[in-house]
N, C-alpha and C positions, 0 to 999 in steps of 0.2 A: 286557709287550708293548713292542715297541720302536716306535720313532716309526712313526706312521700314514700309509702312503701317500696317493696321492690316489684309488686305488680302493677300496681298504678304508675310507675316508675317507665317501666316497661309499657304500660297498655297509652301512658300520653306521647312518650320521650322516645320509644325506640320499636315502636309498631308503624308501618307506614312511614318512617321516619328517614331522610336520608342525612341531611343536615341540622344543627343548631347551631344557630351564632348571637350570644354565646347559652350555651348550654347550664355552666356554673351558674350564669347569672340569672340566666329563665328557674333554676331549679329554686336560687335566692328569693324570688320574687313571687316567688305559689306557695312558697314555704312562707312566706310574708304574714299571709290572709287578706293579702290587699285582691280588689277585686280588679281585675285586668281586662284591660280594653283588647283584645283580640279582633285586629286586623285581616281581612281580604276583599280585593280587588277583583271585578268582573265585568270586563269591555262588552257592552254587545253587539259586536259586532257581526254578530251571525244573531238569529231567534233561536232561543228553547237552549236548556240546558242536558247535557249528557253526562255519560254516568263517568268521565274524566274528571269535570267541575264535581262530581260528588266527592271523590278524594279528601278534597279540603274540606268539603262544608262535613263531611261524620267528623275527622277531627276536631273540626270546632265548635260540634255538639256534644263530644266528650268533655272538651272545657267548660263549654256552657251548662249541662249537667252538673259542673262541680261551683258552679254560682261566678264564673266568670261572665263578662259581659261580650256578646258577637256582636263588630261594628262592618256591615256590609258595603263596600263601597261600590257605587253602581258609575261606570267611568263615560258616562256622557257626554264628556269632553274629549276625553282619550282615544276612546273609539272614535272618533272624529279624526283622528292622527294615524290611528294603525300602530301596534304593539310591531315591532319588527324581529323579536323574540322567536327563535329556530328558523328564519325565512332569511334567503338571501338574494331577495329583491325588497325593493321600495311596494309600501304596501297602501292599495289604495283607498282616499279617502271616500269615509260615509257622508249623506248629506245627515242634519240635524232632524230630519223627520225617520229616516230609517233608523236613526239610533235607536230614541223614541220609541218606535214600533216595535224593535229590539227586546228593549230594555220592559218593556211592558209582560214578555212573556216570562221576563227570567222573575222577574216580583210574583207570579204566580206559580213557580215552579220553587225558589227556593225554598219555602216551607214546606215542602215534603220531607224534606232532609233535617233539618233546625229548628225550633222553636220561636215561632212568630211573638211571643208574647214577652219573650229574652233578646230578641234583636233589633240592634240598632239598622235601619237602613239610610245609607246616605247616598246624596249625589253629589258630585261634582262642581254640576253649576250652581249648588249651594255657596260656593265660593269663588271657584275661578269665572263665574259669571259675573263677578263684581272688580274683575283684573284687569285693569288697563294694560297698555304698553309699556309702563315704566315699572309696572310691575314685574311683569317676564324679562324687562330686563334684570331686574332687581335681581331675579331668582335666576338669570341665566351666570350672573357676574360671582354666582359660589362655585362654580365647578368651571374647570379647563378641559378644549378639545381635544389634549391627549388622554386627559383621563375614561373621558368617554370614546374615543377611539381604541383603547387597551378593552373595549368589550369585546368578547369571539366574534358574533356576528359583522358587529361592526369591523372589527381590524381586518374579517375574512373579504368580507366586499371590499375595502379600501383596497384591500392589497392585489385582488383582483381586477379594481378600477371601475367595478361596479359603482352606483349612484347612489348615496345615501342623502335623503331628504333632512334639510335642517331641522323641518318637523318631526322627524324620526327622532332628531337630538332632545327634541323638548319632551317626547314621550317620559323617560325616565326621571327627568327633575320633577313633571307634572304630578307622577305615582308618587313620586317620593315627597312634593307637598301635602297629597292626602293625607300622609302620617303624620305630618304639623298639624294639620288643621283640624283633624279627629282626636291631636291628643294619642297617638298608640301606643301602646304598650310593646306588643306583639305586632308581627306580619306573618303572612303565611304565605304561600307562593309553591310553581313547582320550582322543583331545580333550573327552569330556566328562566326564573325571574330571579337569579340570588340577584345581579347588577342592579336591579332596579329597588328591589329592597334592600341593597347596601345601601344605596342613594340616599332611600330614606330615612334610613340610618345616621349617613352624614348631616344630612342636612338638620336634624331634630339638633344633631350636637351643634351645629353651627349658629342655629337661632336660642340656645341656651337652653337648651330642654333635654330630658334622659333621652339615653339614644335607646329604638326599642330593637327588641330582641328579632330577630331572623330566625322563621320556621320552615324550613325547605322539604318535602313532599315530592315522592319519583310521578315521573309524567308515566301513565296511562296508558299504556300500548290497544290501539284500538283493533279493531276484528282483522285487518289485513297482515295481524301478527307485526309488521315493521317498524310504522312510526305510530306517531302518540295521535290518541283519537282527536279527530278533527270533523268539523262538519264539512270542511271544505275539500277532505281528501274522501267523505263516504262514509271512513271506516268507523264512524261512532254508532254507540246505541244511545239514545233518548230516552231520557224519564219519563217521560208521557206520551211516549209510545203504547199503543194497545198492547194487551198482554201477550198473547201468540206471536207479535213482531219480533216484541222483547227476549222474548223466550226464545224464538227462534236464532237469534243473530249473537244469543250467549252460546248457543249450542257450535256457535261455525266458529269461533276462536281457538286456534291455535292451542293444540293441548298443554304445551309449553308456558303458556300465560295462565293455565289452572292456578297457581299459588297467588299468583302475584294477583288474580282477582278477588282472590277469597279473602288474603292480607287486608289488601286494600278498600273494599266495597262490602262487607259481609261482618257479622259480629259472632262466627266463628270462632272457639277458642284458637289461640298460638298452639296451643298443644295439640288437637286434631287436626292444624291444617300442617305440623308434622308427622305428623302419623299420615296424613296423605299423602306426604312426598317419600317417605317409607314405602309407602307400599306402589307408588310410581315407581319408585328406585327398583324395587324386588318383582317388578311386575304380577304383582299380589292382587291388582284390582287393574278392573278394564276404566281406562280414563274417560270413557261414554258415560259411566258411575256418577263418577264426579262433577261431570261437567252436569248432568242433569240436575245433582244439589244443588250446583251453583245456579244452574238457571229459575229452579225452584226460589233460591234464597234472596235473590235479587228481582224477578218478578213480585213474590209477594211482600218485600219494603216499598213498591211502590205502587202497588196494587194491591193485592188479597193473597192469603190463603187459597180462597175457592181458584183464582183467577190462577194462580202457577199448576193447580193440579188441572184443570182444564187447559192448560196450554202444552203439558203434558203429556196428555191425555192426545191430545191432538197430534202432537209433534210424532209420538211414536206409531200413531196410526197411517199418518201420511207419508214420515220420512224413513221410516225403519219396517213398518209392515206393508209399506207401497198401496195402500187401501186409498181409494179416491174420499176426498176432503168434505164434510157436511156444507161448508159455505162454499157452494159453486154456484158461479154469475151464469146467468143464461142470456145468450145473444141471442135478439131479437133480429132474425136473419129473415127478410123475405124477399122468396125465389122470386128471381127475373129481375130486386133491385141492386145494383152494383154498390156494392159498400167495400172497404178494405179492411183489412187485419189491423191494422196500427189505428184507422178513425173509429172503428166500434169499439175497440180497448179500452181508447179516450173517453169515448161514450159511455161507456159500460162502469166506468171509475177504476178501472183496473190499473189505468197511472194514469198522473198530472196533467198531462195534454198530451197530444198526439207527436209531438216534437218527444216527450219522453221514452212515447210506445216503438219510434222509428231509432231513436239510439238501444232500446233494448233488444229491437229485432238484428240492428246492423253486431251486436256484441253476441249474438248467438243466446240469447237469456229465454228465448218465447218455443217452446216446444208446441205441435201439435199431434196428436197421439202418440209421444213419446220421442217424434223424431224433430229435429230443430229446426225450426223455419229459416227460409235464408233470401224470402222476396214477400212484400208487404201483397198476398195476392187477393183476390177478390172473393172474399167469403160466399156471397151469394151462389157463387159454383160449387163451393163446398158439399152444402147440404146438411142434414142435420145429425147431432150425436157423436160429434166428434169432441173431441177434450181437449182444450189449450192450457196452456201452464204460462205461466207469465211470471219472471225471476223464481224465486224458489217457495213463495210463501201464497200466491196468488192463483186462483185458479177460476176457469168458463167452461161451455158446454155451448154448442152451436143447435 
């Protein structure tokens, strides 16, 4: 690559960008025209990937675009340990078959975002499946307990007398051998993996090899506006999520996170998503506006065109013109048999199981004609033509 303009400058280096270490030297090395191994790391530790994990991977399809090489690391081992990264408990271990199961969804999800035909994918027990005991010690005997206790999380539990598992200590050496063992150039990470891709860092230097460069990436504030999306807190959206889900659950964010979605998730110029915040500043444009582009622009990167104008279409019909919804479930209710609220739900697909339909009814989420159910009662009493709501996007007809 020949010398870096000041947009391209801008659109690798300081879009989405929170950290580089070092920045001089990543700039050294693209200026190069060498082609660059581009590192990241993806525990599966939960199935299906969200539009958090996209962050990184559109970054490192702008690399990839420019003929660098994306090496995916898929952490089959790791996830077996539990990343303890922004948690402050000990985090529990997966069995080797949920990984697996895991790990199978994300292989079919990442090439929405990247180029299958540019990317490396690797796993873990490509290597550490061939590590003995004397290995881990090997690789435990480069780093000391205070250095790894001088991490936030960790120094925060120690100091509170919390429990940190040994296996929490080997999570970071673990990540940080993948960079030996792929050969990195680059890593990517959010800002709360810098420790672990320092590590990685060291340790390339210690086994005699260039040390690679650290790309740090802000976490993702998910729908509940506070922390960073998580499957485990709720607040995330899914790439392969149906479109009207997806659409919908862009629209309930936090007006405040407008920018930081379109920055980070959208191919949006820099320039109009100042001009956005112009006119949020000057209250020149209703933020309902915007938030609808957004949900347009990211519905159809992983969908359609057609799919974001009918999700649209939808949205404003049901949640802005109060109009009842074309897709209504009809219960199959017959008088005289006792059925309940929460088992025909279940039945009907309206959620997971009836264990899901009894915590939505206990959280007040299941209206019926507009007013909130508050006891799982006995539909057959009901009668017909009446209209349930179930969470905000789900809707039946008795």
């Amino acid at each position: 690559m020949a010398k870096l303009d000041e947009r391209e400058r801008n659109l690798l280096l300081k879009r989405g960008v929170i950290e580089i270490i070092s920045e001089a030297e990543l700039i050294t090395l693209l200026e190069s025209g060498k082609k660059l191994r581009f590192k990241q790391g993806f525990d599966p530790s939960r199935p299906d990937i969200h539009l958090g994990h996209v962050v990184g991977l559109r970054k490192l399809r702008q690399f990839q675009e420019r003929g660098h090489q994306v090496v995916l690391i898929v952490g089959d081992w790791t996830a077996q340990i539990g990343d303890p990264s922004g948690v402050s408990t000990t985090r529990a271990m997966l069995s080797a078959e949920e990984v697996q199961a895991n790990a199978q969804t994300y292989m079919k999800q990442f090439f929405k975002v990247i180029d299958k035909n540019k990317t490396e994918v690797r796993f873990q027990s490509e290597w550490f499946g061939k590590f003995g005991l004397a290995d881990i010690i090997k690789l435990t005997s480069k780093f000391t307990v205070a250095q790894f206790l001088a991490r936030e999380d960790f120094a925060q539990r120690y100091s509170a007398g919390r429990p940190i598992a040994i296996t929490e200590l080997l999570y970071p050496l673990l990540q940080g051998y993948d960079s030996v063992a792929i050969k990195s150039d680059v890593e990517f990470g959010g800002t709360d993996q810098k420790f672990n891709c320092l590590v990685g860092r060291d340790l390339q230097q210690i086994m005699g090899m260039s040390q690679q460069q650290v790309f740090l990436m802000p976490l993702l504030i998910g729908t509940d506006g506070t922390q960073k999306m998580s499957k485990s807190l709720g607040n995330y959206i899914g790439i392969d999520e149906p479109p009207n889900d997806m659409y919908g659950k862009v629209m309930s964010i936090p007006d405040r996170l407008l920018l930081d979605y379109f920055e980070l998730l959208t191919d949006v110029s820099s320039e109009e998503i100042k001009e956005f915040k112009r006119s949020m500043e000057q209250s020149t444009v209703n933020p309902m506006v915007l938030k609808k582009r957004l949900a347009r622009e990211i519905v159809t990167q992983f969908h359609s065109d057609h799919d974001a104008v009918q999700a649209e279409e939808r949205f404003t019909k049901i949640f802005q013109k109060r109009e009842t919804p074309e897709e209504v479930v009809q219960l199959n209710i017959k008088s005289g048999v006792t059925t309940t609220l929460t088992a025909e739900m279940a039945k009907a697909g309206l959620t997971k199981s009836r264990a899901e339909a009894k915590q939505l009814l206990a959280q007040g989420a299941i209206e019926i004609d507009g007013e909130k159910a508050t006891e799982d009662i006995d539909l057959s009493t009901l009668g017909p033509g009446h209209k349930i709501k179930v969470g905000k996007r789900r809707f039946a007809s008795t």
